[in-house]
VEXDREN-2710 file (C-alpha; in Angstrom, 1 decimal):
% VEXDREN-2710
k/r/px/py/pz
1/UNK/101.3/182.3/-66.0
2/UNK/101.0/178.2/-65.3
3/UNK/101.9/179.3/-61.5
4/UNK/98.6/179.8/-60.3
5/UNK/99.5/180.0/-56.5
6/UNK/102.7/178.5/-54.6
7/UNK/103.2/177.9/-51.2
8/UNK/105.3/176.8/-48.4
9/UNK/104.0/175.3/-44.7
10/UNK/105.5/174.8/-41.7
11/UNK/103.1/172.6/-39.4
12/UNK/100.2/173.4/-41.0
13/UNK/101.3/177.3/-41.1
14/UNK/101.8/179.0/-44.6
15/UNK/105.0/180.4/-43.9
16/UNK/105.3/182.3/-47.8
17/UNK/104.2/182.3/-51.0
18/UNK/107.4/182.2/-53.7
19/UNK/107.0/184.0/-56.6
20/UNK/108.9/181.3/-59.1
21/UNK/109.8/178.1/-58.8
22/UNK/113.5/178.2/-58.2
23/UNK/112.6/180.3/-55.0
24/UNK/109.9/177.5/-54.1
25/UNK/112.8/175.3/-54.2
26/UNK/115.0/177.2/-52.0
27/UNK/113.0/178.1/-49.4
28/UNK/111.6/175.0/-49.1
29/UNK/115.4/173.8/-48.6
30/UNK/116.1/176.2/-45.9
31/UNK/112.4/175.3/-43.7
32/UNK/112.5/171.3/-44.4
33/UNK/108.3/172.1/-44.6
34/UNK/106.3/171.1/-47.3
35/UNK/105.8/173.3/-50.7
36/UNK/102.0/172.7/-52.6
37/UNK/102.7/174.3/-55.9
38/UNK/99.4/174.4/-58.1
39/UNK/99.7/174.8/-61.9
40/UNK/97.7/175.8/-65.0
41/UNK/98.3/174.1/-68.0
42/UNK/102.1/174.3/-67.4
43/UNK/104.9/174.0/-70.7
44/UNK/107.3/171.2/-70.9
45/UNK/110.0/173.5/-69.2
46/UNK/108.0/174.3/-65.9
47/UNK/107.1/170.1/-65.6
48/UNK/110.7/169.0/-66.2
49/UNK/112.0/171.8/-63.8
50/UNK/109.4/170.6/-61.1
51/UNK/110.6/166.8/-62.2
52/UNK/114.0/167.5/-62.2
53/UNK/114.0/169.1/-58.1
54/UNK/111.1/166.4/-56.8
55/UNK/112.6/163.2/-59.2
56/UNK/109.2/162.9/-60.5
57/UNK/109.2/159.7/-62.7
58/UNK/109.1/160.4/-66.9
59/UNK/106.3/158.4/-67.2
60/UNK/104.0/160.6/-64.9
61/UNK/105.6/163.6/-66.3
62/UNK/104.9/162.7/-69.9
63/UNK/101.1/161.9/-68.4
64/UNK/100.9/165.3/-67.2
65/UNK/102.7/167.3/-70.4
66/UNK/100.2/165.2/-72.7
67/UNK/97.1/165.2/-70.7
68/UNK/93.9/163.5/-71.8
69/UNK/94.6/161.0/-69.5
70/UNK/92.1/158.2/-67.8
71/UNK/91.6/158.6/-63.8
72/UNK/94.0/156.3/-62.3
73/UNK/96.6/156.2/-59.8
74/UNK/100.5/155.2/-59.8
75/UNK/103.0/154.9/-56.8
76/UNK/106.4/155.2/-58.3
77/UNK/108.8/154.6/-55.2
78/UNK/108.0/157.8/-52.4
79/UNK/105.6/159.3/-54.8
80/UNK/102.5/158.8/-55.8
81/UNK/101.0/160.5/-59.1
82/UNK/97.5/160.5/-59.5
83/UNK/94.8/161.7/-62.3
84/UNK/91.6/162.6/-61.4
85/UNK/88.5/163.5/-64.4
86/UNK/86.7/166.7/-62.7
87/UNK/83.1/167.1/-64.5
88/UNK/80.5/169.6/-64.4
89/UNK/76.9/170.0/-65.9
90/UNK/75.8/172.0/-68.2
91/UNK/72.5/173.0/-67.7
92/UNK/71.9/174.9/-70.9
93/UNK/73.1/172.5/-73.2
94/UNK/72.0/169.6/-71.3
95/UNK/75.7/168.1/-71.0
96/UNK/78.6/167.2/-69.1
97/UNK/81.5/168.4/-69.3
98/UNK/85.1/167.4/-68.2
99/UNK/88.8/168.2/-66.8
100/UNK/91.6/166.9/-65.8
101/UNK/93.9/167.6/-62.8
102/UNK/97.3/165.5/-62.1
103/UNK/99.0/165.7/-59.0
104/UNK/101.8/164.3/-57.6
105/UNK/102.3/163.9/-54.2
106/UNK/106.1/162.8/-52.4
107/UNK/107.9/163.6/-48.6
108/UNK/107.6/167.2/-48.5
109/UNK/105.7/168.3/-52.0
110/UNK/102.1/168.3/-53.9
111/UNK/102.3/169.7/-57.1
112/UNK/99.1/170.3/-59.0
113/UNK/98.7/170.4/-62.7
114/UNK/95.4/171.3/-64.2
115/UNK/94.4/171.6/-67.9
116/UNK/91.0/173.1/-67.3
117/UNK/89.6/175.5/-65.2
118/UNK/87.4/173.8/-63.1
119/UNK/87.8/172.5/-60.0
120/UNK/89.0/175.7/-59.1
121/UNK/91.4/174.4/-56.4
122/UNK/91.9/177.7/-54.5
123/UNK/88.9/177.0/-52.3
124/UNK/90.6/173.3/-51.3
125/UNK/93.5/175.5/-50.8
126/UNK/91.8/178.1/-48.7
127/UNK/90.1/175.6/-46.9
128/UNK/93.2/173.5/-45.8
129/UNK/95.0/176.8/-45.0
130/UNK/92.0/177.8/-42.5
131/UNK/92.4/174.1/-40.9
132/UNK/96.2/174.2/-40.2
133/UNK/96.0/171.2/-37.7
134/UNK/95.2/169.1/-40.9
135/UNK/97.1/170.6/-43.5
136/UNK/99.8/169.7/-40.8
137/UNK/99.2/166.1/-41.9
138/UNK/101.2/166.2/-45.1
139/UNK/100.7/166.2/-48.5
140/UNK/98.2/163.1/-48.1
141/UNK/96.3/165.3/-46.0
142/UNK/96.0/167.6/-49.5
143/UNK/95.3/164.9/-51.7
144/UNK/92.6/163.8/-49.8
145/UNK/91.1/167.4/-49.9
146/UNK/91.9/167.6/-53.8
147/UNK/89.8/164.0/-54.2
148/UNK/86.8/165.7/-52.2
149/UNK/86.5/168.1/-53.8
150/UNK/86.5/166.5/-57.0
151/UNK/83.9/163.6/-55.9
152/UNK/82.3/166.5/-54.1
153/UNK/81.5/167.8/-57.5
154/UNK/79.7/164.9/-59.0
155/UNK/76.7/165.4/-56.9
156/UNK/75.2/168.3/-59.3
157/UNK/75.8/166.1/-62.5
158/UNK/74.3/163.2/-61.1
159/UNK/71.5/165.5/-60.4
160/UNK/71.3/167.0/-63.7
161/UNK/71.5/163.3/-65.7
162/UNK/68.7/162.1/-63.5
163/UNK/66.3/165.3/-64.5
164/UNK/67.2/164.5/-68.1
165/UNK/66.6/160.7/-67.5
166/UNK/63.0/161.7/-65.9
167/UNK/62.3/163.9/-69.1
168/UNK/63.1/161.3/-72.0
169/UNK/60.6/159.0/-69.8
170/UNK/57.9/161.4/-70.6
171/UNK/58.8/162.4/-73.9
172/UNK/59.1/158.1/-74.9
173/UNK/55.4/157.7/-74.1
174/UNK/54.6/160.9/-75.6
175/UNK/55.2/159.8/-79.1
176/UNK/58.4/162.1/-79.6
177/UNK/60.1/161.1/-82.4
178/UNK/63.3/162.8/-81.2
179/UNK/63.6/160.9/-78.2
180/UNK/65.5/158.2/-79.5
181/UNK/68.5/160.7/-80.5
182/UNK/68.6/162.3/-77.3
183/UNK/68.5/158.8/-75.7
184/UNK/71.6/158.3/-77.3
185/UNK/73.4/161.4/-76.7
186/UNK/72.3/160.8/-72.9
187/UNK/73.8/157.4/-72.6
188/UNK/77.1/158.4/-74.3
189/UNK/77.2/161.4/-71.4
190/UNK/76.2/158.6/-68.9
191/UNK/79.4/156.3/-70.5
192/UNK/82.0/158.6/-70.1
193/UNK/80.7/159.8/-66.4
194/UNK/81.4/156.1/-65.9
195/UNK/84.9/156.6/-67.9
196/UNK/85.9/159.3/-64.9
197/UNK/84.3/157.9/-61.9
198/UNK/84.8/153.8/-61.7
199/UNK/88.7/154.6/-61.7
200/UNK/88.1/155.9/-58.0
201/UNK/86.9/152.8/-56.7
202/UNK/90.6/150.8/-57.2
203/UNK/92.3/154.0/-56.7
204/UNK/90.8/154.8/-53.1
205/UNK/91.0/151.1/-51.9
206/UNK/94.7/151.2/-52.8
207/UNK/95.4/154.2/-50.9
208/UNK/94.0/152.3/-47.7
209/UNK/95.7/149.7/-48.5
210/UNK/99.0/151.2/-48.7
211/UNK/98.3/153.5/-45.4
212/UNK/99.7/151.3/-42.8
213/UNK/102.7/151.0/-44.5
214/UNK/102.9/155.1/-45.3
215/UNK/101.8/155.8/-41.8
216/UNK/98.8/157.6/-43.4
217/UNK/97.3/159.3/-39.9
218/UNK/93.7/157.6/-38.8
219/UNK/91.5/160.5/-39.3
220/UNK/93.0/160.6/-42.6
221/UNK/92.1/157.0/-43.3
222/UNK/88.3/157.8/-42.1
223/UNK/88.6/160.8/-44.4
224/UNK/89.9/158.8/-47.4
225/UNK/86.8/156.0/-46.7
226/UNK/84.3/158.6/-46.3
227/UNK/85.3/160.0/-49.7
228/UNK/85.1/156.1/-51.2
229/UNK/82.1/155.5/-49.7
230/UNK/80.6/158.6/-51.8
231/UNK/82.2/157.6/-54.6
232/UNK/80.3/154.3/-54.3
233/UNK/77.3/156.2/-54.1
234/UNK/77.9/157.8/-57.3
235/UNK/79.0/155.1/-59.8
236/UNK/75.9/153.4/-58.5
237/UNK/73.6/156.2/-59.6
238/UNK/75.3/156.1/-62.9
239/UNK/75.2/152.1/-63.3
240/UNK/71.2/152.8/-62.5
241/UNK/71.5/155.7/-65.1
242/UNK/72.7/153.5/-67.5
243/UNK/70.7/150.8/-67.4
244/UNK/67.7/153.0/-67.2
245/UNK/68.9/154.2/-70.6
246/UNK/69.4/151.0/-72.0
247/UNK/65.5/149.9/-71.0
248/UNK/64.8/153.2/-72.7
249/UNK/66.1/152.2/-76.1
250/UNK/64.8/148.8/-75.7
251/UNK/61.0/150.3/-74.6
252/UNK/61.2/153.2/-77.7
253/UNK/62.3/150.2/-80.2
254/UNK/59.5/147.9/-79.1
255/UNK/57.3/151.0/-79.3
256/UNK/58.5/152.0/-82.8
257/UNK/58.4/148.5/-83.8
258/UNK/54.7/148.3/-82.5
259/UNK/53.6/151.2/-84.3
260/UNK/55.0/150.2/-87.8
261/UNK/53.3/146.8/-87.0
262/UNK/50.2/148.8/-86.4
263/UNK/50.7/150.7/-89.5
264/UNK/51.4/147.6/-91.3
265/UNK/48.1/146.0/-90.1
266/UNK/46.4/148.9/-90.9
267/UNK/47.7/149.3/-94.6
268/UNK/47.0/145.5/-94.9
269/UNK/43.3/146.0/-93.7
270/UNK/43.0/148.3/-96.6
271/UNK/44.4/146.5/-99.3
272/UNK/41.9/143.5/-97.8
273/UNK/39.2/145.8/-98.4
274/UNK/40.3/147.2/-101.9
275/UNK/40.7/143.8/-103.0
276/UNK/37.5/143.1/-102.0
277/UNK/35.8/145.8/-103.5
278/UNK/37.9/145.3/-106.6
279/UNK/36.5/141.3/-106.4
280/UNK/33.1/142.7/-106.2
281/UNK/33.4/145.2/-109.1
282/UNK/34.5/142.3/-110.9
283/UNK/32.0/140.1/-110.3
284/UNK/29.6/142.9/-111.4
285/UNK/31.6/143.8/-114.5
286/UNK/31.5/140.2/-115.6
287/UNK/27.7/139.6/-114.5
288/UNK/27.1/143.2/-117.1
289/UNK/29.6/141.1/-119.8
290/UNK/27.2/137.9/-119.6
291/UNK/23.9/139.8/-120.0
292/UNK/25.9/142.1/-123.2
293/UNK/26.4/138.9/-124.5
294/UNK/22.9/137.6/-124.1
295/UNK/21.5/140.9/-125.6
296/UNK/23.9/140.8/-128.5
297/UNK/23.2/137.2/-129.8
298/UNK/19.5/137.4/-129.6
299/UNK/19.8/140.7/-131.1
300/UNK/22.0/138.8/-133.8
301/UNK/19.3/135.9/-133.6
302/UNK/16.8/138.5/-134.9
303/UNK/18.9/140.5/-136.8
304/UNK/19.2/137.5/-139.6
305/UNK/14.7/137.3/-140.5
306/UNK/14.7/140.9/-140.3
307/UNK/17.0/141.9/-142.9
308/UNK/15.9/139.0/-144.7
309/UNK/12.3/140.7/-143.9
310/UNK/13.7/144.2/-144.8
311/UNK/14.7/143.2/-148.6
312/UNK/12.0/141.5/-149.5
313/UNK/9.9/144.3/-148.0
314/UNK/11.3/147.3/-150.6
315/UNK/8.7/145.9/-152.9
316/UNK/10.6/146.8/-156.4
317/UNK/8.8/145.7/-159.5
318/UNK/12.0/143.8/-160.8
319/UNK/12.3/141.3/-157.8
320/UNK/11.9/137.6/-159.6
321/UNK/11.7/136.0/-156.3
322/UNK/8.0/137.9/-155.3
323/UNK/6.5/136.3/-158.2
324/UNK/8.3/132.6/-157.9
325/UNK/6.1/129.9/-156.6
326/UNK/8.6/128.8/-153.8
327/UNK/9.7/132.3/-152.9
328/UNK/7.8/132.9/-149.7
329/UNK/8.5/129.1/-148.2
330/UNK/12.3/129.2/-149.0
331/UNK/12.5/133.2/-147.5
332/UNK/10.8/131.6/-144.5
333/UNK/13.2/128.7/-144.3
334/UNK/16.1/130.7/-144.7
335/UNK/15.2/133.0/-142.2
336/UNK/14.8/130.0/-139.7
337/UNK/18.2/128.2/-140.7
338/UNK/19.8/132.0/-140.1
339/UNK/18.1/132.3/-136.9
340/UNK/19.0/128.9/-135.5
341/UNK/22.5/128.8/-136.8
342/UNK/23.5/131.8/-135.4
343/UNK/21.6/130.1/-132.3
344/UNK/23.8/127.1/-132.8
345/UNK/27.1/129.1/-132.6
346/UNK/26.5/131.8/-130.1
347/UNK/25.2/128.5/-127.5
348/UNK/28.2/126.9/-128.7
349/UNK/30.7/129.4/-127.5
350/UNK/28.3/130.0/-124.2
351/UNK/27.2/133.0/-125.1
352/UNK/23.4/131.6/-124.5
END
């Protein structure tokens, strides 16, 4: 059922506990007291029937049928209607986690609406109820528990996002190449923390603001500054939290950026040095191609007598020129003008 517990006090006294909401209404007719009726997750028929008999504006009452709303608070008239963003760590998965609880507050009500299960608002319940002398205060007196509670709450994340934050610091210097996506999914945590806690600021100054003229009692006013000044506390720590982050991703991209730099420099080194040793095989493969070419133009050089040599040396009886009076000076001369011709052309393409 959305009625989770229903109640209605006389001077701090819980004097019953209606089972439905048209006896709520009744009784709380019949005692002039004040009724605090908490709901979970209630249908459209249960808020309108709790708008209709406390003239809750539409506006808050769509808020609180819709839900997903920011933290913020409204006054419309005698009433105020206020959302609060509960939030819890978890642990295990390393993430936070949040509610939402509306309530509306007016002369002689508080109505809770929650749409998750935490905070679990029977302990704020059971703790007013065991201090009667301030639940006699009103229904401020309950909102001020409700918001307590609620701030109350964002010690353990706070805790929980700083040992993450200490853990990515040692896994960025430690080379982790995951760090950078859990930075991220860290800081988008940190964000909407921000999202459900900076509200309170604005919303806790206005309600001391407006508690002269609502005759708020002066405890209550010490109450409502002692849960601002807590608040403070905490959207400090998640300011820090996020700028922390932010250096984080600015430190792991300069880190990242150094080590491709690094990588670069050391690739480039190497290519130095292949290029050198590629200049130097070069220079040896073109010193080998000069001395080839030496070799093969005096081996030409001589290669022109010699064959001359070599035919002349078969010594066949039919060989005219053996027996001709100029053979031997023009076989000399021809082996000469071979020679230094081919001298002549191999110096002329530098091959000499």
């Amino acid at each position: 059922m959305a009625l989770i517990d229903n109640g209605i006090y006389v001077t701090g006294q819980r004097t019953s506990s209606p089972q439905s909401l048209d006896e709520t209404y009744q009784q709380l007719r019949e005692c002039a007291g004040m009724a605090w009726i908490g709901l979970y997750r209630p249908d459209a028929d249960e808020i309108r029937s709790v708008a209709d008999e406390f003239s809750l504006h539409p506006l808050a009452v769509e808020d609180a049928l819709k839900g997903h709303q920011r933290a913020k608070l409204e006054r419309f008239g005698d009433t105020l209607f206020v959302v609060l963003r509960p939030a819890w760590y978890l642990d295990a998965e390393e993430r936070v986690e949040f509610g939402e609880v509306n309530v509306f507050i007016g002369p002689g009500f508080v109505v809770t609406v929650r749409h998750a299960e935490n905070p679990d608002l029977a302990n704020v319940r059971r703790r007013m109820e065991s201090n009667p002398a301030l639940l006699a205060l009103g229904p401020e007196a309950v909102l001020h528990a409700v918001l307590d509670e609620v701030v109350d709450a964002y010690s353990p994340v706070v805790a929980g996002l700083e040992n993450d934050i200490d853990e990515i610091e040692n896994q960025l210097f430690g080379g982790d190449p995951s760090v950078s996506r859990r930075i991220y999914e860290l800081l988008s945590e940190v964000i909407d923390f921000q999202r459900a806690t900076r509200p309170l600021r604005g919303m806790l100054e206005a309600l001391l603001r407006g508690s002269e003229k609502y005759q708020v009692d002066v405890e209550l006013q010490r109450s409502f500054r002692d849960v601002l000044d807590h608040v403070l506390r905490v959207t400090e720590q998640a300011d820090s939290f996020r700028a922390l982050l932010e250096n984080a991703l600015t430190v792991h991209a300069t880190l990242v950026t150094q080590q491709q730099n690094d990588e670069m420099r050391r690739i480039s080194e190497a290519g130095l040095a292949q290029n050198e040793e590629t200049r130097r095989l070069s220079e040896v493969s073109l010193a080998q191609n000069e001395e080839v070419k030496k070799i093969s133009s005096w081996a030409a050089i001589l290669f022109a007598p010699t064959l001359v040599g070599t035919i002349y040396g078969m010594n066949f009886d039919t060989m005219p020129e053996l027996h001709w009076e100029f053979g031997y000076p023009v076989a000399v001369a021809a082996m000469g003008v071979m020679g230094l011709g081919l001298w002549g052309i191999f110096k002329r393409r530098k091959w000499l």
